[in-house]
C-alpha positions in Angstrom: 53.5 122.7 53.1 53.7 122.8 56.6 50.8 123.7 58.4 53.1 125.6 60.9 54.2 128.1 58.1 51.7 130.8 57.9 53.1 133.3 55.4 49.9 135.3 55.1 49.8 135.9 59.5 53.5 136.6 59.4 53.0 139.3 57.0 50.2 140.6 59.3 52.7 140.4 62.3 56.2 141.5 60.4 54.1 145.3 59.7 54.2 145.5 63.6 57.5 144.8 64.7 59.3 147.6 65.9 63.3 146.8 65.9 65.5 144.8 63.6 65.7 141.9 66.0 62.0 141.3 66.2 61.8 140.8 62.4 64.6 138.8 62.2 63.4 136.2 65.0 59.9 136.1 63.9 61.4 135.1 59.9 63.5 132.2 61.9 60.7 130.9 63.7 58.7 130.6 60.7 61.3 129.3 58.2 62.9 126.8 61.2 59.5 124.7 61.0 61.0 123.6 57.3 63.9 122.6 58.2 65.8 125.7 58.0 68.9 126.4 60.7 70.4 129.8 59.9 69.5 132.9 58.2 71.0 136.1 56.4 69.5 139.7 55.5 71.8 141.6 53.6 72.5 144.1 51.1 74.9 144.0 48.3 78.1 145.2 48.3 79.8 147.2 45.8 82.3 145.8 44.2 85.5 146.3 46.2 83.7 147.3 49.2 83.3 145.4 52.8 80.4 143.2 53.2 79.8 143.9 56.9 78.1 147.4 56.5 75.7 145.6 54.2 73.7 142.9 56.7 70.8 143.8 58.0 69.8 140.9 60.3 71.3 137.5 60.7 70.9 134.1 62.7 74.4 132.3 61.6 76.6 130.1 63.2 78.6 133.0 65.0 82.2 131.3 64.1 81.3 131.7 60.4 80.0 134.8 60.6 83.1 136.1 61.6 84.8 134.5 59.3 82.6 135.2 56.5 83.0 138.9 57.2 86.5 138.8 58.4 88.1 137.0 55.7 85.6 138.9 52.9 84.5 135.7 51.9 82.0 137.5 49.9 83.3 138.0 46.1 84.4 133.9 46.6 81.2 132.8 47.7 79.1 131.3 44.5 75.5 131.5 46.0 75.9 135.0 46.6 77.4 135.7 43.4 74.9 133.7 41.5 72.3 135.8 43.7 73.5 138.9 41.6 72.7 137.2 38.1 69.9 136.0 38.4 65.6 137.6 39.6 64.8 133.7 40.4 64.6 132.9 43.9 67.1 129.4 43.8 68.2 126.8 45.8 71.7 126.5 46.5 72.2 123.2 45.0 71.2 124.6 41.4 73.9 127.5 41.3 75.9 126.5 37.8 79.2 125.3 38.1 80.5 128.0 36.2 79.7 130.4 39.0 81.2 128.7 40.9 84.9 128.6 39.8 87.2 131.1 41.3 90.9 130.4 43.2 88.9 130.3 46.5 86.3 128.8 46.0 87.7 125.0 47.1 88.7 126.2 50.5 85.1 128.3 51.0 82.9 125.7 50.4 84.8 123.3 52.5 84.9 125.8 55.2 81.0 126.5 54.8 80.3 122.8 54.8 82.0 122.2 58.0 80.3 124.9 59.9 77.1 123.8 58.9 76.1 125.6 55.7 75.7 123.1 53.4 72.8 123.9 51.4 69.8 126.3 51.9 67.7 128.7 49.1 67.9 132.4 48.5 65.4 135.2 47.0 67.0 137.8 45.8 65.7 141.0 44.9 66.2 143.6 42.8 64.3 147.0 42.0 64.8 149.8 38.8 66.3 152.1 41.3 69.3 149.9 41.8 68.5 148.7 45.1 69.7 145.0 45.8 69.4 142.1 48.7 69.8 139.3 49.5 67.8 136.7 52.0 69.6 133.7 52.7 68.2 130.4 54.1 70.7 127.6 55.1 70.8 124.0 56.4 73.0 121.9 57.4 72.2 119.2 55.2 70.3 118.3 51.6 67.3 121.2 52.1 64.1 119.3 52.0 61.1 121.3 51.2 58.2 121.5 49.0 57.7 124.2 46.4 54.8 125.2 48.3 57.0 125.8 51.5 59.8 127.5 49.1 57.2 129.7 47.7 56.3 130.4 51.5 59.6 131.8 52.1 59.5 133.8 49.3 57.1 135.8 50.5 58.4 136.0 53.8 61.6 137.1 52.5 60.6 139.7 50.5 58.3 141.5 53.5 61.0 141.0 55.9 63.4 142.6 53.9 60.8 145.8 53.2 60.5 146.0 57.1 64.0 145.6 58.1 64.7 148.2 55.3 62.7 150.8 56.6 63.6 150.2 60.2 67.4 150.4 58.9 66.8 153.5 57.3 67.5 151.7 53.9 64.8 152.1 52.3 64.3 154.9 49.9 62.4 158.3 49.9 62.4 158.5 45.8 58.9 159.5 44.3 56.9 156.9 43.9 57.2 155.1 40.5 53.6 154.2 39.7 50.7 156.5 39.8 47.9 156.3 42.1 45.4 154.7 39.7 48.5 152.5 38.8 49.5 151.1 42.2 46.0 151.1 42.8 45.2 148.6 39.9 48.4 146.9 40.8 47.3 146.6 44.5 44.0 144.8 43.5 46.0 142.5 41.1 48.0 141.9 44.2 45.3 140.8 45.9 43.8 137.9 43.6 41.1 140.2 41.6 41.3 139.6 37.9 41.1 142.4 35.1 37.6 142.4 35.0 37.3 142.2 38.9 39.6 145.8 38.6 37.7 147.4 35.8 34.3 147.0 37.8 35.5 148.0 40.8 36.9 151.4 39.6 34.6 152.2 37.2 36.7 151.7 34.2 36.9 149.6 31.6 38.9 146.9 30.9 41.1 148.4 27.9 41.5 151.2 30.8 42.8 148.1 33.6 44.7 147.0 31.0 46.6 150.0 29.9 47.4 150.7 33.4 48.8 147.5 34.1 50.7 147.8 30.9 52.1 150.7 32.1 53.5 149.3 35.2 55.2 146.6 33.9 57.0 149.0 31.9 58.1 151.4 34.4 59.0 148.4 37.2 60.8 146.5 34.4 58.7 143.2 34.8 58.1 140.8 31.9 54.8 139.6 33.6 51.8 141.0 35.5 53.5 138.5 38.7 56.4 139.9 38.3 55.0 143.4 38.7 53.3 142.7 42.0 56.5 141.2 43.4 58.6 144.1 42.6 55.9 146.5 43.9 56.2 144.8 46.8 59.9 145.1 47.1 60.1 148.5 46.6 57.0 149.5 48.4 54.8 150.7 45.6 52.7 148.3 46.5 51.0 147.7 50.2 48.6 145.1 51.2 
């Protein structure tokens, strides 16, 4: 990983930022130092709808920007359409072939190659209250980074998208899904403490800590305990 990419102080930093275009820099600067060249924050558009309305912050090559939104590129472009199948956060060079067969397709790629989006990685997210995005990383050649710097970006992506939600008026007033005690047990999950770690620190026991954290796996829809703290992340359930 590079030593420039500080996830943990840009999570610190991104809480502070006031306007869209602060967040949206500060993600750049950060994700630049692997190699990255252009950036997109969107949401997802419904089916048959415009893209445009949906992006929430973006450093692109301005020509295919225009384009992109223009020519509604969007229902023709495979990495965004494999973005809405699948939780996994992917580089662009493993979207399946099948997803990426339609009548356009030929003439987008080619297009994208030649303005410089060539290959990147995206995280996208998802929440029980139907609430999808989209962050986008692109390069303009074979993407080389680590897992560890992927995993960086992740996490960058994911509280940069929170931030530019709320200061976009995107994000959502729905009661919160989770009980106290439950975000609270998810919150110290979050954090690194294990089970145990939880159930002393409340006062409960561990068939408590556990019941709780069943609880919320079940009501944010996750598979796994990680899973759970990512999505209480995303939808704000969870702060730290």
């Amino acid at each position: 990983m590079s030593v420039n990419l500080r996830p943990f102080d840009f999570i610190e930093r991104v809480k502070l930022h006031d306007t869209v275009d602060e967040v949206v820099a500060d993600l750049y600067r950060e994700a630049s130092q692997v190699g990255i060249e252009g950036l997109i924050v969107c949401g997802v558009p419904a089916p048959g709808q415009p893209f445009g309305p949906e992006i929430m912050g973006c450093v692109w090559n301005q020509d295919w920007f225009h384009r992109y939104v223009e020519r509604e590129y969007f229902p023709h472009d495979p990495v965004a359409q494999w973005a809405g199948r699948t939780t996994e956060p992917f580089r662009w060079s493993a979207v399946p072939d099948p997803a990426m067969r339609t009548d356009m397709t030929g003439r987008f790629m080619g297009e994208a190659a030649e303005h410089g989006m060539v290959d990147g990685f995206v995280v996208p997210m998802f929440s029980p209250r139907q609430w999808q995005a989209n962050v986008s990383f692109a390069t303009s050649r074979a993407l080389d980074a680590s897992p560890v710097d992927l995993a960086a970006l992740h996490l960058m992506a994911i509280y940069a998208a929170n931030r530019l939600r709320r200061l976009t008026g995107r994000l959502g007033t729905a009661a919160p899904l989770l009980t106290a005690r439950e975000a609270e047990c998810l919150t110290w999950i979050a954090v690194g403490k294990t089970v145990d770690d939880v159930a002393s620190i409340l006062g409960l026991s561990r068939l408590t800590i556990q019941t709780h954290l069943r609880n919320v796996r079940l009501k944010l829809n996750a598979a796994t305990i990680a899973q759970a703290v990512a999505e209480g992340i995303r939808s704000g359930e969870v702060r730290i």
